[in-house]
N, C-alpha and C positions, 0 to 999 in steps of 0.2 A: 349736615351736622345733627347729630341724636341728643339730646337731654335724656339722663336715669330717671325712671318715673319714681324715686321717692329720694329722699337728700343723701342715702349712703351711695357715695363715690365707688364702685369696684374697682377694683384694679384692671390698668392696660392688656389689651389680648394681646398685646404684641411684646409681652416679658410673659406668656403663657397664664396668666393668673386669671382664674374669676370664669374659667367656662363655664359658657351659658345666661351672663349676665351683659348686658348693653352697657355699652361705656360710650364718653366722649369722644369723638374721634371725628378725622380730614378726612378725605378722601384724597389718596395718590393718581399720578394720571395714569397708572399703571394699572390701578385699580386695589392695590393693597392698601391697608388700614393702616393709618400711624396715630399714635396718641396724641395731643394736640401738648403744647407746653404749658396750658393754661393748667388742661387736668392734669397732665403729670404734678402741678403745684399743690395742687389740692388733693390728688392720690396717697403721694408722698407725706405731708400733712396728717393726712387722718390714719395713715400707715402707721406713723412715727406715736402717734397718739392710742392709737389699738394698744400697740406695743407697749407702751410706756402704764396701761391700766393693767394689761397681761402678767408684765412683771410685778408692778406693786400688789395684786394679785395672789399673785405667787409667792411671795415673800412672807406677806400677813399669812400668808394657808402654814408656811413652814412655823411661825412664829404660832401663830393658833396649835398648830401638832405638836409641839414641846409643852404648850400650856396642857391640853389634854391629856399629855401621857401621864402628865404630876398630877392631874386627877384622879385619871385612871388607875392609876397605880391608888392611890387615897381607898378610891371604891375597892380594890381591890384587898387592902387590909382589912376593910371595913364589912366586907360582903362576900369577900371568896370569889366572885365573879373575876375571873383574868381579864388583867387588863390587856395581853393580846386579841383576843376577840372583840372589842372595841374596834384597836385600829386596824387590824383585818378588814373590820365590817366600813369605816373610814373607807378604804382605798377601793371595798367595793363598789358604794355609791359613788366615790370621785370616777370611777375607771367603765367598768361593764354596766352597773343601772342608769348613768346617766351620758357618758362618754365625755366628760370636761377633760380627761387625762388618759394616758394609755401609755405601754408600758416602750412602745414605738418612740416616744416624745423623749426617752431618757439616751437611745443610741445604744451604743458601748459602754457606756456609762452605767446602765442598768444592772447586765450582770458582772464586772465589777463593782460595783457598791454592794451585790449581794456575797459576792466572796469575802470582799471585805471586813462584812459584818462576822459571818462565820470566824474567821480566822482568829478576831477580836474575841469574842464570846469564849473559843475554845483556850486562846491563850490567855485572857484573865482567871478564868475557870483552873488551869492548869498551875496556874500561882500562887491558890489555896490549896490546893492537893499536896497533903504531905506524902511524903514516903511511907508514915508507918500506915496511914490511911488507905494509899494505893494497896499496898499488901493486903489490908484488910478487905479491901472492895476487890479483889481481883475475882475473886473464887466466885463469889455471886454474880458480877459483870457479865464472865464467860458463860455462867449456868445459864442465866436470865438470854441473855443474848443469844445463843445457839435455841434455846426452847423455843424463844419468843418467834425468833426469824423465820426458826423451821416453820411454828406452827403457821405465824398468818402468810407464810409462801405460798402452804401449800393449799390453805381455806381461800384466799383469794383465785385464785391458780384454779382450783378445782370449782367454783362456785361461779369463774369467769367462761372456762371450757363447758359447765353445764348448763348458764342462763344467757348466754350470750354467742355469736355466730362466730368470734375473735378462732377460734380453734385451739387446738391442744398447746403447741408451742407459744404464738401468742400470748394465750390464758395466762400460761406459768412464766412467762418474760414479764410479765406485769403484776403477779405477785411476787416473784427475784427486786422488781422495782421499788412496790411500796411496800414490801416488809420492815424497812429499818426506819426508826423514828428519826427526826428532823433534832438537832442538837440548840439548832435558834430557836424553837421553839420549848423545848423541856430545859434547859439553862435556866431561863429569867423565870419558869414557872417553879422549878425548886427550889431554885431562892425566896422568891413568896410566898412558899409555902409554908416554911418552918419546916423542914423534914429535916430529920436526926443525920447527921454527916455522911455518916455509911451508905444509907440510902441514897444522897443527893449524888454522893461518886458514884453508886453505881450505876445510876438514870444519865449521868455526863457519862461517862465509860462506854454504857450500854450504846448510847446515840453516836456516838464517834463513832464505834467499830460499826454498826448499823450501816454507818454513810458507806463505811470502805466495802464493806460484804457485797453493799446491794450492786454499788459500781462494778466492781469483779466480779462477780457472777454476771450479771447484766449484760456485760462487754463478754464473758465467756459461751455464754448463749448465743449472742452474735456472730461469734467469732464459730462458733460450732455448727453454728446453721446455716453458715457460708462456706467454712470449707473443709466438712468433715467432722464426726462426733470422737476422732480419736487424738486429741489436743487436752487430754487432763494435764499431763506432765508440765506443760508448757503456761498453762492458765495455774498449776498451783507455783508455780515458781513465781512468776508475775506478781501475784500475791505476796509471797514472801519478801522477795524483793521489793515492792510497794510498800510495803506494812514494816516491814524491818527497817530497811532504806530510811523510810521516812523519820523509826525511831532516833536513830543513828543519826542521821541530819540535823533532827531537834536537839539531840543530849550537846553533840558536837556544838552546835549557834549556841545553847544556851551557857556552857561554860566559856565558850570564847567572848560573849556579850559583857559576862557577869567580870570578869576580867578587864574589858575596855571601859564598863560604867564606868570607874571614879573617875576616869580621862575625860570621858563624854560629858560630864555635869561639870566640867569647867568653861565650856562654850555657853554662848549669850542665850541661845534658845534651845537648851538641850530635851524638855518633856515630850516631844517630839521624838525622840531619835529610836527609844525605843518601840512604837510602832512602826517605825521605819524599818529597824530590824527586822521584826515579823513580817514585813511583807515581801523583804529580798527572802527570806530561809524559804516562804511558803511561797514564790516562784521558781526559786534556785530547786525545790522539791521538785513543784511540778516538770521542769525541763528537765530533769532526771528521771522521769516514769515515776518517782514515789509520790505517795499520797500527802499534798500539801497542810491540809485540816490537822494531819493525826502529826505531820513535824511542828507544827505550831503550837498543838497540846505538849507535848514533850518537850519542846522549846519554855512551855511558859512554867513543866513541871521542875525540871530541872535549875530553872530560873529562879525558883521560889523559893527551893529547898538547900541553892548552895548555900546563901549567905547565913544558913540554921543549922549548916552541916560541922560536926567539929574538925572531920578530918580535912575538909573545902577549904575553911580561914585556917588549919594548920599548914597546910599546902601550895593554896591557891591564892594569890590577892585580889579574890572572889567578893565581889558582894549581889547583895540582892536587890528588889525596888524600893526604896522608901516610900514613909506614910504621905506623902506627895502627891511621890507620879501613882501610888496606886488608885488614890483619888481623882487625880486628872484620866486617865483610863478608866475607870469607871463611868464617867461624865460622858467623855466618847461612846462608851459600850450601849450608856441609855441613848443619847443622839440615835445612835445607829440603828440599836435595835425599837425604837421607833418609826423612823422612817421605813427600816427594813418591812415590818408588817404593815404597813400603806402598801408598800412596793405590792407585797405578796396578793392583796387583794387587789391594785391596780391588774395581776397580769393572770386573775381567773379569767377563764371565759367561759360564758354563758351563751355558746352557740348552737348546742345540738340539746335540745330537753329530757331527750331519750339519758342520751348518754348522763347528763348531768343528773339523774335520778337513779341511772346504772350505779354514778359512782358513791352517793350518797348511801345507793345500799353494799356496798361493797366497803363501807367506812366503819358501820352499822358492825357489818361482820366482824371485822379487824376486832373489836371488842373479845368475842370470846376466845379468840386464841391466848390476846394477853392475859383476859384473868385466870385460865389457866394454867399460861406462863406463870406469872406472879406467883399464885398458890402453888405451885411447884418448888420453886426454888427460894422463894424469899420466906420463908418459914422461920429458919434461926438468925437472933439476935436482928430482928425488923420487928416493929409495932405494927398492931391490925392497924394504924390510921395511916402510916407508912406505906404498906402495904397493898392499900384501898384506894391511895393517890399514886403510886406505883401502876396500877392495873388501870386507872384512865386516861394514859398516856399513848397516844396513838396517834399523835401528825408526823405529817410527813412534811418534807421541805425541802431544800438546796438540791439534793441528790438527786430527788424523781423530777424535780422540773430542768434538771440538767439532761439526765436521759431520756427525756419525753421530749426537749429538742433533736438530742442524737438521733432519735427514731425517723425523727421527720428528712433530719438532714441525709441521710444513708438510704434514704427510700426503701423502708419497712414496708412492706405490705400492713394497710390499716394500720400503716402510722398517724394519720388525723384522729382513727378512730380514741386511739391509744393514749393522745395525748389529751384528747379531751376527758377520758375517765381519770387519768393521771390528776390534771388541775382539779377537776374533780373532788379527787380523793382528798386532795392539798387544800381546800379549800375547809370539805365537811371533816378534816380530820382537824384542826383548828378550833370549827364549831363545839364538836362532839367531847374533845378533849375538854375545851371552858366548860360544857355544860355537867357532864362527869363529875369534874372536880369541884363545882357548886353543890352540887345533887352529896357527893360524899362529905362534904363539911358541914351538914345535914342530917338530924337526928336518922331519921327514914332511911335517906340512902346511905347513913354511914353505917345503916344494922342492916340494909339489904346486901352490900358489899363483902360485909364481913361473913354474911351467910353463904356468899357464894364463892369466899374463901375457904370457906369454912374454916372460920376463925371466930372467937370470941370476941366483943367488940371491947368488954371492959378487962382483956388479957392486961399485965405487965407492959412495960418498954424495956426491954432487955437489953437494947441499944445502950440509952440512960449511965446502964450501971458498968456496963463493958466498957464503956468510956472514961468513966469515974475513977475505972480499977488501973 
């Protein structure tokens, strides 16, 4: 019989646990190990006792991470410093600097809760968008996005084929990836920001359609370099299909909902029901080939605007959300998109240093396509400060860390590599964006930006008065 040389009990070898540690144990005449009943008592015991500090733990971390983001958010009125880069940096330490968490420990669980979050963000978001405002945000959305995309496709693309061994295809697969900005991340940042409405739709708009572009191109590159370069016909339908589909899906859920709300808010616990909806429309999407994210937007614009539509309440026995559940959805959307940026730094990784400085300067890059974007196309009726917070908009999110599993999953040649510049990128474009947008609310960098708009920094707000009129 063995004694542990120090008072923690490991667990029995004979339920697999604890290799490499000496445990209590009989000897059988057979010669195998059995755990004796004494230690199994006292295994169990300090088991049951791990466990129960584990949880309580746990609990206080989530109850501590609601307190901090009401801080955060404080500082972030106060300072301009985003409060996503906070708990970014949170889930770093918890996840890859020190390893108490990992993104392993969440299951399946993980990336639902981050769809989740998406879905939310984009259909609150949706339910402020009026219709005369879509109109107005359309034209800039399309401009801003086609320039923005092209540009950093191609500066990543080209600056990955000539500083790195990735090769030509490669290269350009992984700027298709991190071309489109992450919508959880630019959502709750133009809301803190104060930017003039037009703007704020067209930074939501922009990131939507960003998510769908990078996936379909992304998936059309694969599909092209699997079997054959002459599948355009076939990849722009898919497209259309996806992206139209989806709108269609969304209008259709959102007046069929806005119809069953007055039924629904006669049951005991109805504030509930409607994120229930959005989450059937934005899987019923998915299992049809359309894009779940952009029917949830349309679901939530549609949603917003019958119960304000004359012809909707002449027609329809439509209504909208009341001042309520908007606020109960709102409370969610903060929950979520909390947690949600823990998540995202829980699930960097910091395994190759190469690569992880590859991707920081490939973040670095992404900069100047947008402010060239920007000053391109957001000229009229935007504010240089508008403008300046516009062009330091550069994370990435949900999209590229969804493709950067597919890579792995499909056995891409220098899929490890790929994915480690990806998180990368998802990580320092988080950084880079908070740090931007501190630096622009900022005497210095808000007359360095405007220079490199070339724009005037004490121009008009021309937005202001478009509005007014």
């Amino acid at each position: 019989m063995m004694v542990p040389s120090h008072g923690t009990l490991p667990p029995p070898p004979v339920h697999g646990y604890g290799a490499g540690f000496r445990a209590l144990t009989v000897q059988a005449p057979n010669g195998s190990a059995h755990a004796s009943p004494v230690y199994m008592i006292g295994w169990r015991a300090q088991r049951r006792l791990t466990w129960g500090v584990r949880l309580a733990a746990s609990i206080m971390l989530i109850g501590g991470l609601v307190f901090l983001a009401h801080l955060f958010e404080f500082v972030f009125s106060r300072t301009r410093i985003p409060d996503v880069l906070w708990l970014v940096l949170i889930g770093v330490a918890l996840g890859p600097a020190s390893h108490l968490l990992s993104p392993a420990a969440f299951g399946v669980v993980g990336p639902a809760f981050v769809a989740i979050t998406l879905v939310l963000i984009l259909f609150e978001s949706g339910l402020t968008l009026q219709f005369s405002r879509l109109r107005q945000a359309l034209p800039g959305t399309l401009a801003l996005s086609s320039v923005s995309f092209i540009g950093e496709a191609l500066i990543l693309g080209a600056a990955a084929w000539w500083m790195s061994p990735l090769g030509a295809f490669r290269s350009f697969l992984l700027g298709v990836i991190l071309a489109g900005n992450s919508p959880t991340v630019i959502v709750p940042l133009a809301k803190g920001l104060g930017l003039e409405e037009r703007t704020r739709d067209i930074l939501l708009l922009e990131s939507a359609f960003g998510d769908v572009i990078s996936i379909v191109l992304a998936l059309a590159l694969l599909d092209f370099h699997a079997n054959g370069w002459g599948r355009w016909a076939i990849t722009g339908r898919h497209f259309l299909l996806g992206f139209g589909g989806a709108v269609l899906i969304g209008a259709a859920g959102g007046i069929a909902w806005a119809m069953a709300l007055r039924k629904t808010r006669g049951l005991q616990n109805p504030m509930f029901t409607t994120p229930a909806f959005v989450f059937l429309l934005y899987g019923g999407a998915e299992l049809l080939h359309a894009n779940g994210a952009i029917a949830a937007l349309a679901f939530g614009v549609v949603l917003g605007n019958v119960g304000q539509s004359k012809l909707a309440r002449g027609t329809l026995p439509a209504v909208g959300l009341n001042q309520a559940e908007m606020v109960f959805l709102g409370e969610i959307v903060f929950l979520l998109k909390t947690f949600f940026f823990v998540y995202i730094g829980l699930s960097i990784r910091f395994t190759d240093l190469e690569w992880l400085l590859f991707g920081g300067l490939l973040t670095l890059l992404l900069v100047i396509p947008r402010i060239s974007a920007v000053g391109l196309t957001l000229r009229r009726h935007t504010s240089t400060r508008d403008a300046s917070l516009a062009a330091c908009m550069v994370p990435k999110g949900l999209a590229a860390a969804v493709l950067a599993e597919l890579l792995v999953q499909q056995n891409v040649p220098g899929a490890a590599e790929l994915q480690s510049i990806i998180y990368a990128v998802i990580f320092f474009g988080v950084v880079i964006t908070s740090i931007l947008v501190f630096l622009v609310n900022r005497p210095v960098g808000a007359n360095l930006m405007a220079w490199l708009l070339r724009r005037r920094r004490d121009e008009p707000q021309p937005e202001t008065v478009l509005t007014a009129s």
